[in-house]
N, CA, C and O atoms as a DFTB+ gen file, in Angstrom:
660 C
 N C O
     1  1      20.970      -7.510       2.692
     2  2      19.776      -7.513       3.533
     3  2      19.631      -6.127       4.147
     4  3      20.531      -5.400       4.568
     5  1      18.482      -5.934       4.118
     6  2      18.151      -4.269       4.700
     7  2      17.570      -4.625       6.363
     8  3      16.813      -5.564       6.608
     9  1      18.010      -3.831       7.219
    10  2      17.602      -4.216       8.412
    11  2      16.433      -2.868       8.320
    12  3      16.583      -1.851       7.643
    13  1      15.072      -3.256       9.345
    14  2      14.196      -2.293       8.543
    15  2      13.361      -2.690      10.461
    16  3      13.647      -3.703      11.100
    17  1      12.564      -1.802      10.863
    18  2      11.692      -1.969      12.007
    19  2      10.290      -1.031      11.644
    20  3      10.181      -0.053      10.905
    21  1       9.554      -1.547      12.245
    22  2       8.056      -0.930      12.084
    23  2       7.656      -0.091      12.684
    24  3       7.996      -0.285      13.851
    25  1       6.792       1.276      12.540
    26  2       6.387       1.804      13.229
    27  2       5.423       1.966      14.374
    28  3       4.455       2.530      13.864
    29  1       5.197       1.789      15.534
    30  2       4.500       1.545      16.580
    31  2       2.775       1.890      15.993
    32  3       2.425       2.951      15.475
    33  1       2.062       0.923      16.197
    34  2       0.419       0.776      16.240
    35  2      -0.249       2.358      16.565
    36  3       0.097       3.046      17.526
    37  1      -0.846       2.591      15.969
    38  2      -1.804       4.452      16.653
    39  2      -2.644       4.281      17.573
    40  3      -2.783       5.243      18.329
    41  1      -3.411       3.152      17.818
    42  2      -4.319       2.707      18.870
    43  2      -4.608       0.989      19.102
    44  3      -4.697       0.010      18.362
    45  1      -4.657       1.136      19.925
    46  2      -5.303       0.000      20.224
    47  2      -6.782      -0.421      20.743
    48  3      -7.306       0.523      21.333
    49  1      -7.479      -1.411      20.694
    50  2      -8.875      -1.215      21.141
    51  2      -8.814      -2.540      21.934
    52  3      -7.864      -3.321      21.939
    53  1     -10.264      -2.699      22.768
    54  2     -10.475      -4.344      23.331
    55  2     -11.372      -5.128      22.222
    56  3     -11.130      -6.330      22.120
    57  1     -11.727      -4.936      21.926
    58  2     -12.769      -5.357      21.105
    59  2     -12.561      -5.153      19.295
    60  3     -12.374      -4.055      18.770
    61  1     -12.642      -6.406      18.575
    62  2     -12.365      -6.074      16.948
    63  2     -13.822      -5.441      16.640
    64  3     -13.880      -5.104      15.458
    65  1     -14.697      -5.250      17.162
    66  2     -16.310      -4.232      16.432
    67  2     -15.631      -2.948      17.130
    68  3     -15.632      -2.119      16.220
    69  1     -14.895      -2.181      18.571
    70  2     -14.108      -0.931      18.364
    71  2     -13.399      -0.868      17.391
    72  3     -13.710       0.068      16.653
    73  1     -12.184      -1.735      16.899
    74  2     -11.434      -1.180      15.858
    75  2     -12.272      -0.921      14.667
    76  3     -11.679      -0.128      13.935
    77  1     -13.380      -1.264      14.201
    78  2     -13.777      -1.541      12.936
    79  2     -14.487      -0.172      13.298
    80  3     -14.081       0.727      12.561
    81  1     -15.404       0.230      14.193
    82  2     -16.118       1.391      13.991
    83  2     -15.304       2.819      14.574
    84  3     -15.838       3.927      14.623
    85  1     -13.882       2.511      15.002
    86  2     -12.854       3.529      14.771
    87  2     -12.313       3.567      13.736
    88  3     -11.869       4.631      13.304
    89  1     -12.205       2.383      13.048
    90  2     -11.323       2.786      11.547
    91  2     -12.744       3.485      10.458
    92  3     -12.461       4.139       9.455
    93  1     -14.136       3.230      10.838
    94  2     -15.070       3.671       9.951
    95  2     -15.204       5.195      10.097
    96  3     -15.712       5.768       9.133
    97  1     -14.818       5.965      11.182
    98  2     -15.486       7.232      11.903
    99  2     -13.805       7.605      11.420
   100  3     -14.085       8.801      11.334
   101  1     -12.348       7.575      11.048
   102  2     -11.274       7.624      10.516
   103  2     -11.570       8.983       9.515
   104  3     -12.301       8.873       8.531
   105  1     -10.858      10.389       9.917
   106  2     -10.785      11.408       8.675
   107  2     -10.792      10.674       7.353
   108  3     -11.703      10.485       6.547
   109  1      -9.802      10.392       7.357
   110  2      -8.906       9.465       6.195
   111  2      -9.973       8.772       5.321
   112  3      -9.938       8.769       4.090
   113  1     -11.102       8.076       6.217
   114  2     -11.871       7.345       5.654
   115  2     -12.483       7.396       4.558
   116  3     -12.377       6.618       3.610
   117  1     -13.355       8.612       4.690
   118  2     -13.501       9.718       3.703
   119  2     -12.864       9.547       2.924
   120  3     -13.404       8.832       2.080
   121  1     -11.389       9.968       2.555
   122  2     -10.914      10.463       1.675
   123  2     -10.945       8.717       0.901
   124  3     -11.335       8.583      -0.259
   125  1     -10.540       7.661       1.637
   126  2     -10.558       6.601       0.880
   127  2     -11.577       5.980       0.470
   128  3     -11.309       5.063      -0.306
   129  1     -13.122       6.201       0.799
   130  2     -13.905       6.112      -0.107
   131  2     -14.163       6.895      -1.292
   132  3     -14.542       6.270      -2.282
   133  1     -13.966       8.746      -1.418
   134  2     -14.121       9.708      -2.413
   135  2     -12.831       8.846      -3.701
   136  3     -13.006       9.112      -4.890
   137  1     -11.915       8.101      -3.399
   138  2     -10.987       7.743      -4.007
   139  2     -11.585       6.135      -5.142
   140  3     -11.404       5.789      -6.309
   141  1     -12.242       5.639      -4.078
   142  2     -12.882       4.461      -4.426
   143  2     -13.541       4.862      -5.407
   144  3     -13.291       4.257      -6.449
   145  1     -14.535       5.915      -5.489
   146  2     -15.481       6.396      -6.456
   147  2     -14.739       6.713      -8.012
   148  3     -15.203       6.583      -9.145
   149  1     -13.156       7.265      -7.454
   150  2     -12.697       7.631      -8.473
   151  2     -12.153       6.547      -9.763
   152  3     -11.987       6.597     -10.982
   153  1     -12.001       5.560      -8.638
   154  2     -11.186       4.585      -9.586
   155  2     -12.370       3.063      -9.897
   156  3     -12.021       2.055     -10.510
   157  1     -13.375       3.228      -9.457
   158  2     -14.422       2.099      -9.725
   159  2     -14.811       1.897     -11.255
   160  3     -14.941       2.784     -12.099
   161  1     -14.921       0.928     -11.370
   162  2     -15.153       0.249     -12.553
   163  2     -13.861       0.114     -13.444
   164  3     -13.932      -0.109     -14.652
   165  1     -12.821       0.246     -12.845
   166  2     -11.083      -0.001     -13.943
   167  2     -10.636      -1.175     -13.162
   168  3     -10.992      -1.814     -12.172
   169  1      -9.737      -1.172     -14.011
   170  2      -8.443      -2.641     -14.107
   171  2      -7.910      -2.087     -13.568
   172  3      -8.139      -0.880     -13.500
   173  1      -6.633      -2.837     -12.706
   174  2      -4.975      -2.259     -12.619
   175  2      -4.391      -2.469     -13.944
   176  3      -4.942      -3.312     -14.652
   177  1      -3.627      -2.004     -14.288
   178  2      -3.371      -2.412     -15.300
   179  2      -1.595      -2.244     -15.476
   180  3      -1.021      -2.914     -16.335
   181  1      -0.905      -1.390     -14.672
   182  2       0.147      -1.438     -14.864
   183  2       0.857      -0.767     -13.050
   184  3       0.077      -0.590     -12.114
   185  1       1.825      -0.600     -12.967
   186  2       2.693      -0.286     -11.821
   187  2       4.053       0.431     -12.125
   188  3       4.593       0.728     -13.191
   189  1       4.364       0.579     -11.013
   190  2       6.121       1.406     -10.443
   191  2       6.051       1.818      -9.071
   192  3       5.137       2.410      -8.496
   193  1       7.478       1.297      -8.505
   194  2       7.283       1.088      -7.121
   195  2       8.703       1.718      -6.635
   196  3       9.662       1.142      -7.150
   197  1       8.918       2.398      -6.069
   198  2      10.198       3.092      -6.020
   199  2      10.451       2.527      -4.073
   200  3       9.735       1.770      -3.417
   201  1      11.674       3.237      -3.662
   202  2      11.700       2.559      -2.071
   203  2      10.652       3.339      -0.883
   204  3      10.375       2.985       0.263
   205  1      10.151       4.711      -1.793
   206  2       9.409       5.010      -0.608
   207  2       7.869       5.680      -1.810
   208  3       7.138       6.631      -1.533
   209  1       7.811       5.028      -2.760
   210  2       6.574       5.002      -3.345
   211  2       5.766       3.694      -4.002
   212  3       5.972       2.481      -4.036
   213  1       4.775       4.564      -4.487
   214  2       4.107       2.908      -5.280
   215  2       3.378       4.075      -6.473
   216  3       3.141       5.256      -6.218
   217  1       3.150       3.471      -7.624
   218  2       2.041       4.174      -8.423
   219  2       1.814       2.902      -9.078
   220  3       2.514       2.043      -9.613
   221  1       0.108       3.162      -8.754
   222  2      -1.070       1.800      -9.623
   223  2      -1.665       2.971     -10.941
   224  3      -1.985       4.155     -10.844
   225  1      -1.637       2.119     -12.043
   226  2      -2.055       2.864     -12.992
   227  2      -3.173       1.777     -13.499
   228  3      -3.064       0.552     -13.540
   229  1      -4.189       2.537     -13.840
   230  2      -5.943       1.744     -13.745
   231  2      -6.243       2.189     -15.270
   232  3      -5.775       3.219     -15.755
   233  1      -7.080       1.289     -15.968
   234  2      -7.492       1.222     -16.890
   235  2      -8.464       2.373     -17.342
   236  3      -8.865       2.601     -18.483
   237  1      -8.753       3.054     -16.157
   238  2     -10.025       4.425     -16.909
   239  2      -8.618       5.869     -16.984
   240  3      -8.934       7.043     -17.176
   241  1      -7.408       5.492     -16.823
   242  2      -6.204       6.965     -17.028
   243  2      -6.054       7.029     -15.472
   244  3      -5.331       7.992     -15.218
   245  1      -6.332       6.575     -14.661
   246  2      -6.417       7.284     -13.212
   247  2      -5.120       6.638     -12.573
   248  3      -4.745       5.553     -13.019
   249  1      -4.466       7.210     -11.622
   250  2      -3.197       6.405     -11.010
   251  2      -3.516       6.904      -9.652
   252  3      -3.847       8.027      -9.273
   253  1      -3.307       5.610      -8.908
   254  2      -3.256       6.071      -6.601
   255  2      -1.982       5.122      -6.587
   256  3      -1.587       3.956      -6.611
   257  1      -1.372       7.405      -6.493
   258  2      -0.282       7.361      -5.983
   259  2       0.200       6.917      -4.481
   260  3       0.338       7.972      -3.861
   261  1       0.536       5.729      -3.568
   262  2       0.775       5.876      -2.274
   263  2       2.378       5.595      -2.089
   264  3       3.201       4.794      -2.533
   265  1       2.360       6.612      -1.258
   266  2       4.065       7.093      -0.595
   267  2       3.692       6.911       0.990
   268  3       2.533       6.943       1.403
   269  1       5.029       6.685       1.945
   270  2       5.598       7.311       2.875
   271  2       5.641       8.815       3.118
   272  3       6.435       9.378       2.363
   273  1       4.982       9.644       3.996
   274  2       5.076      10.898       4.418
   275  2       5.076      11.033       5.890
   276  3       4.185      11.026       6.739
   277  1       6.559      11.178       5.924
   278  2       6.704      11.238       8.147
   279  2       5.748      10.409       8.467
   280  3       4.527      10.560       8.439
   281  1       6.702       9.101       8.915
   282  2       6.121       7.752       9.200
   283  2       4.705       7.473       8.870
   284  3       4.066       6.782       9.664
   285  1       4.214       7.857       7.952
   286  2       2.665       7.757       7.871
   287  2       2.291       7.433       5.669
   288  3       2.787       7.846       4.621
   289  1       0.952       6.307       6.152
   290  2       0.949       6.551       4.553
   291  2      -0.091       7.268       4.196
   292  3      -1.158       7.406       4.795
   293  1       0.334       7.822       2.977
   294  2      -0.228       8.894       2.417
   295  2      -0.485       8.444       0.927
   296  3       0.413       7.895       0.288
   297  1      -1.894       8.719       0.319
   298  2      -1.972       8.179      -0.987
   299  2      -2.850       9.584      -1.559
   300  3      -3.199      10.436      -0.742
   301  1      -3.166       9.732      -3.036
   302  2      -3.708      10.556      -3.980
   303  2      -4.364       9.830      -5.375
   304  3      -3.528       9.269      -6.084
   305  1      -5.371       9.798      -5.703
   306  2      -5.510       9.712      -7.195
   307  2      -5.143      10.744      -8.025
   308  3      -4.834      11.833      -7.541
   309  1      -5.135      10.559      -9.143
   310  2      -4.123      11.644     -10.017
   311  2      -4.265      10.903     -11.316
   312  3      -3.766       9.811     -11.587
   313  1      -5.257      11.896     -12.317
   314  2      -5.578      12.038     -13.653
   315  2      -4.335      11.314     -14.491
   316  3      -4.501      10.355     -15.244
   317  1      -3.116      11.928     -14.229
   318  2      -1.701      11.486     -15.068
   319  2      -1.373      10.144     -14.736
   320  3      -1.891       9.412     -13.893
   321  1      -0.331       9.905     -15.609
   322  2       0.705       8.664     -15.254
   323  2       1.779       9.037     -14.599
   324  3       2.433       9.762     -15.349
   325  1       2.331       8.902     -13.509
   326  2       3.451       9.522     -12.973
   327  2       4.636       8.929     -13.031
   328  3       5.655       9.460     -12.591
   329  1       4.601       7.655     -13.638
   330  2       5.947       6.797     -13.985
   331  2       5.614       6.267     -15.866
   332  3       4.644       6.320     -16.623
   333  1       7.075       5.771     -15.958
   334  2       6.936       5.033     -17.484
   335  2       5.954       3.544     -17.195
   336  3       6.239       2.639     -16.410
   337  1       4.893       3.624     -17.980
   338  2       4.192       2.523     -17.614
   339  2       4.064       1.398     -19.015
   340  3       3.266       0.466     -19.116
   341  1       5.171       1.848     -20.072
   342  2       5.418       0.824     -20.910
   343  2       5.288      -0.882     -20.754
   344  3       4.638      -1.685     -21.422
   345  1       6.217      -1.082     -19.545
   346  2       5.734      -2.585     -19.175
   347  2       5.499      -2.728     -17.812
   348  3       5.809      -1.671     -17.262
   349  1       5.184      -3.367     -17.192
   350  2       5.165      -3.552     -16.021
   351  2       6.396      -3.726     -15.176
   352  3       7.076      -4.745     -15.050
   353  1       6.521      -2.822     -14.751
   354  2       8.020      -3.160     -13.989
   355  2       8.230      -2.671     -12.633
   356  3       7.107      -2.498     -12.160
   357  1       9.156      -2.354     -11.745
   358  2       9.077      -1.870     -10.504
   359  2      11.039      -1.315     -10.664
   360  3      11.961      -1.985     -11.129
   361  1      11.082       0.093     -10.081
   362  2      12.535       0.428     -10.010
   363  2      13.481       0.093      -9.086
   364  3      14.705       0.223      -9.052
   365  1      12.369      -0.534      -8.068
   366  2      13.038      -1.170      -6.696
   367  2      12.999      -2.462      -6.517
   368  3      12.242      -3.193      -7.156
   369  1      13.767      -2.843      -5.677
   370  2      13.548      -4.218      -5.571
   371  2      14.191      -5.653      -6.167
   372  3      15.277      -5.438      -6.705
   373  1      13.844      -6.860      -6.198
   374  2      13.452      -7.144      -5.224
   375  2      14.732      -7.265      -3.879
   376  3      15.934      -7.278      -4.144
   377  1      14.285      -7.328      -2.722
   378  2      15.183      -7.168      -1.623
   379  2      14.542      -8.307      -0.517
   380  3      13.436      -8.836      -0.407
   381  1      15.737      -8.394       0.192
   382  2      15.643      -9.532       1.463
   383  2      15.386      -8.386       2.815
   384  3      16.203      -7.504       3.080
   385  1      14.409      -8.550       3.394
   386  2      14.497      -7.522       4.496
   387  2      14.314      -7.943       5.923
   388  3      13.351      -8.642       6.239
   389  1      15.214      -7.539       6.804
   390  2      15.353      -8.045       7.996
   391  2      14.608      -7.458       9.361
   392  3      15.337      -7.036      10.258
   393  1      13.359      -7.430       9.507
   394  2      12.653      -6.812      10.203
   395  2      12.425      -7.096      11.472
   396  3      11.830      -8.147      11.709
   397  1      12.979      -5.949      12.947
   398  2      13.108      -5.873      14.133
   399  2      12.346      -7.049      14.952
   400  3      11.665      -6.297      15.649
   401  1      12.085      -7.943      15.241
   402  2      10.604      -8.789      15.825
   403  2      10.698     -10.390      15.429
   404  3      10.531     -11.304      16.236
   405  1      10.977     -10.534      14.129
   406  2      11.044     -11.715      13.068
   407  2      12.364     -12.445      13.090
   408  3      13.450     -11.972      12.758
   409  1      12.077     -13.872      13.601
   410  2      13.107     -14.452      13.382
   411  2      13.604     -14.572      11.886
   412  3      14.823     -14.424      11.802
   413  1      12.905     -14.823      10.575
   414  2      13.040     -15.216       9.543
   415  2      13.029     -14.009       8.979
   416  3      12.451     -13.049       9.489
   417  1      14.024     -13.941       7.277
   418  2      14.054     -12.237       6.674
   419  2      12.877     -12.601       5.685
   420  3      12.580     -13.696       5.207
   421  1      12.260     -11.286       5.509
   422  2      11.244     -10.973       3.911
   423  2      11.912     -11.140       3.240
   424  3      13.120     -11.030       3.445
   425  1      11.345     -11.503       2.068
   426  2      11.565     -11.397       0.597
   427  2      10.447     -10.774       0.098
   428  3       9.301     -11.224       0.070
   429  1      11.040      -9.192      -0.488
   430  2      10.264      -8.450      -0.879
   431  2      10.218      -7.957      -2.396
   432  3      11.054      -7.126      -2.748
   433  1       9.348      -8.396      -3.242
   434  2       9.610      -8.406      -4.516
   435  2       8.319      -7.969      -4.958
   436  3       7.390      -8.739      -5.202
   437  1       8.272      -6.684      -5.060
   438  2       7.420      -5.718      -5.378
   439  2       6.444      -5.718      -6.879
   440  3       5.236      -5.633      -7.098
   441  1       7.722      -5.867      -7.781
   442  2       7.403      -6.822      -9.071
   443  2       6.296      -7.762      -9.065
   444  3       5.219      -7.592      -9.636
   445  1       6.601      -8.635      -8.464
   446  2       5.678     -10.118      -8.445
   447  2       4.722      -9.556      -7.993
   448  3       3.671      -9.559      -8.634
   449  1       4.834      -8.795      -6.531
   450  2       3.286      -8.744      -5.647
   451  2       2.085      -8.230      -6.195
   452  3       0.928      -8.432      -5.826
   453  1       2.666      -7.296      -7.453
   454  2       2.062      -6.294      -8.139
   455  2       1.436      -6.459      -9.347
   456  3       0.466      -5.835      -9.778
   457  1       2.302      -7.688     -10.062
   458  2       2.186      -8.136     -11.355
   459  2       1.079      -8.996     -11.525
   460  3       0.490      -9.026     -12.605
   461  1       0.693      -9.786     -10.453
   462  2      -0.311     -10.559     -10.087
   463  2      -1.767     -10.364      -9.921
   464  3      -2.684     -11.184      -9.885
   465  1      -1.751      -8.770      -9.807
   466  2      -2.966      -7.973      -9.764
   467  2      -3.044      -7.404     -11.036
   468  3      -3.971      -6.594     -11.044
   469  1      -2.357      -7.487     -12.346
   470  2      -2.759      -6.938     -13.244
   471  2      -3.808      -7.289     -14.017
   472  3      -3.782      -8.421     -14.501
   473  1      -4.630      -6.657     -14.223
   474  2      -5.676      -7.177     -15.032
   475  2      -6.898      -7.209     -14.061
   476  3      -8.059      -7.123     -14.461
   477  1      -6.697      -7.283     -13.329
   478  2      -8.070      -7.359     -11.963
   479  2      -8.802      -6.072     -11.825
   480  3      -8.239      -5.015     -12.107
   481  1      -9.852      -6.106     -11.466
   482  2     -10.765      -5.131     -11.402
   483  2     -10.775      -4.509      -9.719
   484  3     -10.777      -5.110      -8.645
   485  1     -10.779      -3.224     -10.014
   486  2     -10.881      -2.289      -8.685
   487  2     -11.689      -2.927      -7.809
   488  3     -12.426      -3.740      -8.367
   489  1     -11.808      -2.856      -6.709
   490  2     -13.120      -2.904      -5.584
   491  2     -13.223      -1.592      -4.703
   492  3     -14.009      -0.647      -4.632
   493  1     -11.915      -2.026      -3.987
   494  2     -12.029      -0.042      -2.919
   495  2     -10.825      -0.290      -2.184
   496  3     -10.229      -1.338      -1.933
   497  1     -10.582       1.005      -1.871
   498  2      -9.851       1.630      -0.656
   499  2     -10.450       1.052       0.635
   500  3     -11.625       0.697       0.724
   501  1      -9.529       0.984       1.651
   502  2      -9.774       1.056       2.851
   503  2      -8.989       1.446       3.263
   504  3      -7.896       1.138       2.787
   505  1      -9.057       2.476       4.542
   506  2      -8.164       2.627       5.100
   507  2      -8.278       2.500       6.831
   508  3      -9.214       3.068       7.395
   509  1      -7.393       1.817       7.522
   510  2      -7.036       1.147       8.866
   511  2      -6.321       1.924       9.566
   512  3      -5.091       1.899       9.518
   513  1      -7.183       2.935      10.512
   514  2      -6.755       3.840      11.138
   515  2      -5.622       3.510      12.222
   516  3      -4.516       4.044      12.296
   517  1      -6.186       2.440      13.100
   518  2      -5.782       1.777      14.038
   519  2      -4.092       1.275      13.832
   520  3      -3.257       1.253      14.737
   521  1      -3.936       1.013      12.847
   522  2      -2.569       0.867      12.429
   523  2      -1.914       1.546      10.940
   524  3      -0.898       1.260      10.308
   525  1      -2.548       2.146      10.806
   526  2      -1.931       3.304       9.392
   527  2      -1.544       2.820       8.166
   528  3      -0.572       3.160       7.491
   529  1      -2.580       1.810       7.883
   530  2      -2.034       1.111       6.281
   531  2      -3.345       1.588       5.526
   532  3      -4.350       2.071       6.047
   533  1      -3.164       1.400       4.495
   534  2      -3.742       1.358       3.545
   535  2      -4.415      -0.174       2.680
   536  3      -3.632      -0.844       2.006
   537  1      -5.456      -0.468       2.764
   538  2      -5.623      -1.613       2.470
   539  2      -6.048      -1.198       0.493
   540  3      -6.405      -0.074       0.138
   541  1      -5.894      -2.312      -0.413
   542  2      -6.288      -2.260      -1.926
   543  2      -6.575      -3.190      -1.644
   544  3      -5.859      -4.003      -1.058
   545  1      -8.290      -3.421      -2.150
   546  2      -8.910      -4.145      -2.512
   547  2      -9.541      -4.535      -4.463
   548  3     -10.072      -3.772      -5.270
   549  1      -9.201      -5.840      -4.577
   550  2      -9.658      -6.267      -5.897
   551  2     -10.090      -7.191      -5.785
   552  3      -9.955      -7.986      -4.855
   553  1     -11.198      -7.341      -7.471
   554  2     -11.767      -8.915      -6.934
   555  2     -11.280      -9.970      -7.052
   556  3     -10.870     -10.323      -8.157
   557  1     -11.181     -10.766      -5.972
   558  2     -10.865     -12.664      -6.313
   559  2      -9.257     -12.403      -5.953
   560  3      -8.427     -13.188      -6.411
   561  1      -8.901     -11.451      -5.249
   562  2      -7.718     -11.248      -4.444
   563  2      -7.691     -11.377      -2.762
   564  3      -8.663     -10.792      -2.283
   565  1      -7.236     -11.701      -2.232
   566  2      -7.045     -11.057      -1.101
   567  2      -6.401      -9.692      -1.049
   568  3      -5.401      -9.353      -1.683
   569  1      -7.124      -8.933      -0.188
   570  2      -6.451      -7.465       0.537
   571  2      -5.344      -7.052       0.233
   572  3      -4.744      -7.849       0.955
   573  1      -4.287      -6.286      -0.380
   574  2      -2.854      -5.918      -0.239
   575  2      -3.149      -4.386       0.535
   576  3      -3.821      -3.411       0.198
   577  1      -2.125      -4.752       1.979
   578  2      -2.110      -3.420       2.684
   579  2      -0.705      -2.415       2.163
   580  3       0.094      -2.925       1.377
   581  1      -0.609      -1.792       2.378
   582  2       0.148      -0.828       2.139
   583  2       0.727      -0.008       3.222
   584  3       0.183       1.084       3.385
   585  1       1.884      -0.355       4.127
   586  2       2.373       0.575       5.399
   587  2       3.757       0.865       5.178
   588  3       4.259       0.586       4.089
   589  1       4.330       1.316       5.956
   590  2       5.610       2.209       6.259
   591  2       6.816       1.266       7.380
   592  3       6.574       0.541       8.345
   593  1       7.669       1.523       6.970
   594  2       8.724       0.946       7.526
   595  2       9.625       1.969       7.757
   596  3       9.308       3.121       7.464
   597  1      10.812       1.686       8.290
   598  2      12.272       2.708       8.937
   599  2      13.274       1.789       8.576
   600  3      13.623       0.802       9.224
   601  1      13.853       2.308       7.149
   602  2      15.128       1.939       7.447
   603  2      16.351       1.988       8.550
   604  3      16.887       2.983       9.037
   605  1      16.613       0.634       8.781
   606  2      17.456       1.552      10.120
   607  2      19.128       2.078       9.712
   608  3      19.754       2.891      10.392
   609  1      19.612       1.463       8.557
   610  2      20.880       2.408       8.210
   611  2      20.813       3.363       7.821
   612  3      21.785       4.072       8.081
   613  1      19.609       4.051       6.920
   614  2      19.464       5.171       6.493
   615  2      18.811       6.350       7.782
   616  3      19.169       7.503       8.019
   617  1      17.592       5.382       8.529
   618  2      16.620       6.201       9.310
   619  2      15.425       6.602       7.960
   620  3      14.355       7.053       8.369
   621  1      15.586       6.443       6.308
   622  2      14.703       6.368       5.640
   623  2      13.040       6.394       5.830
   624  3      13.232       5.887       6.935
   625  1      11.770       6.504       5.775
   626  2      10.801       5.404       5.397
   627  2      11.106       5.175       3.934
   628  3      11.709       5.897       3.140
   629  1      10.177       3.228       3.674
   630  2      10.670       2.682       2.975
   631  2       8.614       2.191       3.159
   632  3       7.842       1.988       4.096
   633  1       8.543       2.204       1.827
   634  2       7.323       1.531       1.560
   635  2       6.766      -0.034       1.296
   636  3       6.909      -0.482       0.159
   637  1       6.205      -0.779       2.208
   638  2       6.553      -2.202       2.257
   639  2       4.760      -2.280       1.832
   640  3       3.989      -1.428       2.272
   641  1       4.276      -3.443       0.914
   642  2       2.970      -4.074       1.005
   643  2       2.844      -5.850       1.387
   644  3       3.571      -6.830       1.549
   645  1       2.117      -5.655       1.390
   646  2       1.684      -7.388       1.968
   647  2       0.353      -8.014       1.522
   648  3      -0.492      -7.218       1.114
   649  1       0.108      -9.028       1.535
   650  2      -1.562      -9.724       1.925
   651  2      -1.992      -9.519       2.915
   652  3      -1.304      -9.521       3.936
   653  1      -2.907      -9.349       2.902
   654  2      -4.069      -8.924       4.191
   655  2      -4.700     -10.386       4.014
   656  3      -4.904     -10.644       2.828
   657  1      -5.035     -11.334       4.843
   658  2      -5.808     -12.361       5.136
   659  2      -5.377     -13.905       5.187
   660  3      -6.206     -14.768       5.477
């Protein structure tokens, strides 16, 4: 079991219409719609997920790369394939993770979370200023966010996703 804690929230608001028109007015935002454009109209079609990366590889050649960069996530589209994308697989994982807050441990199996979206068609980026994830959107999915964790034996980040909804 990996003992693992989260990184503290960037803002908080009173109101969910503030968070929504702070995460819209978001630098970042930008960049995750110019990204959306890039990858619209493809499949996922394949994956690789390392402990402090992810690469989605999409049916038009395009891959969004998202990593951990000093507690923060950070993603890129990128023309190449940056992993072996022969089968679908993940180099990490799966792991039981014991997170600071939670009585009960994750089961984090990167594989599955990922494998499940293959074949699905893009929708968009979002990105959630207010708390620093990265949301992937596809259709007839729910949301998978994308945030950052701290290993605490290493002091690591460690790249964790989830369902959004």
């Amino acid at each position: 079991m990996i003992r693992v804690s989260s990184y503290p929230f960037r803002d908080s608001y009173d109101t969910f219409v503030e968070a929504v028109e702070a995460n819209d007015r978001a630098p970042l935002q930008a960049r995750a719609k110019a990204d959306t454009a890039l990858l619209a109209g493809s499949d996922l079609h394949a994956h690789h997920w390392s402990e402090s990366s992810c690469s989605l590889h999409f049916s038009n050649g395009r891959s969004l790369v998202v990593h951990v960069a000093e507690r923060q996530i950070d993603w890129g589209v990128s023309d190449k394939v940056h992993e072996d994308t022969s089968s679908a697989r993940a180099s990490w994982g799966p792991v039981t993770l014991s997170l600071a807050g939670l009585s009960e441990p994750l089961d984090f199996d990167p594989n599955l979370l990922l494998s499940g979206l293959h074949g699905s068609a893009f929708d968009q980026l979002y990105y959630l200023a207010d708390v620093g994830w990265l949301a992937l959107y596809t259709q007839g999915n729910d949301p998978l966010a994308f945030y950052p964790l701290r290993r605490e034996d290493t002091g690591n980040d460690m790249l964790y996703a989830g369902w959004l909804g």
